[in-house]
N, C-alpha and C positions, 0 to 999 in steps of 0.2 A: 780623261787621264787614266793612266794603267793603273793598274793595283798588283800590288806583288805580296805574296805572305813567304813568309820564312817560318819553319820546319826545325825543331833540335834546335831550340837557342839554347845555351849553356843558360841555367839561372845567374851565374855569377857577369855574365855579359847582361843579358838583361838587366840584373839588377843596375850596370854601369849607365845603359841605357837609359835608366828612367832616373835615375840623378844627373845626371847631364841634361834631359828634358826639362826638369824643377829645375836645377837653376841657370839657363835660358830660358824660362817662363816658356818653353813649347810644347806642345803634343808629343807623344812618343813620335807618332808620326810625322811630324814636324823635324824631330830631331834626329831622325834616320831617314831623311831627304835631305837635311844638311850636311850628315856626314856620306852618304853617297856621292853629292856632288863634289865635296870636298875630293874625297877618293882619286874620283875618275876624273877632276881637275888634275891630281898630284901623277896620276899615273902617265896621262898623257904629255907629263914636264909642262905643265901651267901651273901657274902660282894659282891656291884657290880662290873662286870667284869671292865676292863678297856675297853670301847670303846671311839673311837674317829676315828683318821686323821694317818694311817702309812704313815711313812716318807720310801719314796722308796729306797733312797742309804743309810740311816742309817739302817730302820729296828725300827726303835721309832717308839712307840706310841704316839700323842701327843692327850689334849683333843678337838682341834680345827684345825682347818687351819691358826687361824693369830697365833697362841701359835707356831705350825709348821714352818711358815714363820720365824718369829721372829729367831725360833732356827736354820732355812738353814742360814739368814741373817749373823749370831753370826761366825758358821762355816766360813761362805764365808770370811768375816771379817777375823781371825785369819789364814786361809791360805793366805790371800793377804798381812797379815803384816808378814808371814815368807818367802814373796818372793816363795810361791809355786801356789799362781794364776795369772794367766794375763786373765783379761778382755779380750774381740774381740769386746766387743758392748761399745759404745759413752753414754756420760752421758743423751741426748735426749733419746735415746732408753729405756735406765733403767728410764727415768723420765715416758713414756709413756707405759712402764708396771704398773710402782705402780701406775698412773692415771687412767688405763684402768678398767672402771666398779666403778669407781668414785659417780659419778651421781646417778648411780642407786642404791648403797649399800647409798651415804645419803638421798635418795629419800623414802628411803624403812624403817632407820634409823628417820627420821623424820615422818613419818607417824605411826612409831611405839609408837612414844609421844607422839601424840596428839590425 
């Protein structure tokens, strides 16, 4: 895969940049391959493709990671109320997953506003 660096970013575009990365839960890098492609979809007169986040056992595309999340949530939810999931993990366990990386997403979140 190529790598490309850019030179003189205005801070005030950067900064655009890495709030639009937080909340599509992507890399910076991530989120300047989507608007690239976006771009060079629009320039060319395509509608832009759909990028984002595949969902590995559906096969969706979703546009983020928490949009993604949200829709495994939704699923998990509607198998456990037809009596077709059983949990193996404690309610601590799933509290210390969605806690994990906490800090840093409002850390990053906050500095993003001010």
């Amino acid at each position: 895969m190529a790598a490309v660096q850019v030179r003189s970013l205005p801070d005030d575009v950067y900064q655009a940049l890495v709030c639009a990365a937080q909340e599509d839960d992507r890399s910076i890098a991530q989120q300047v391959t989507v608007f690239i492609k976006q771009g060079l979809a629009r320039r060319q007169g395509l509608s832009p493709s759909v990028t984002g986040v595949v969902d590995e056992a559906s096969g969706a595309v979703y546009p983020s990671h928490r949009v993604r999340r949200a829709a495994v949530l939704q699923r998990l939810e509607e198998q456990h109320e037809k009596g077709n999931l059983v949990l193996s993990i404690n309610t601590d366990e799933i509290d210390d997953i969605i806690r994990e990386g906490y800090e840093e997403r409002a850390e990053r979140t906050m500095s993003c506003l001010s």
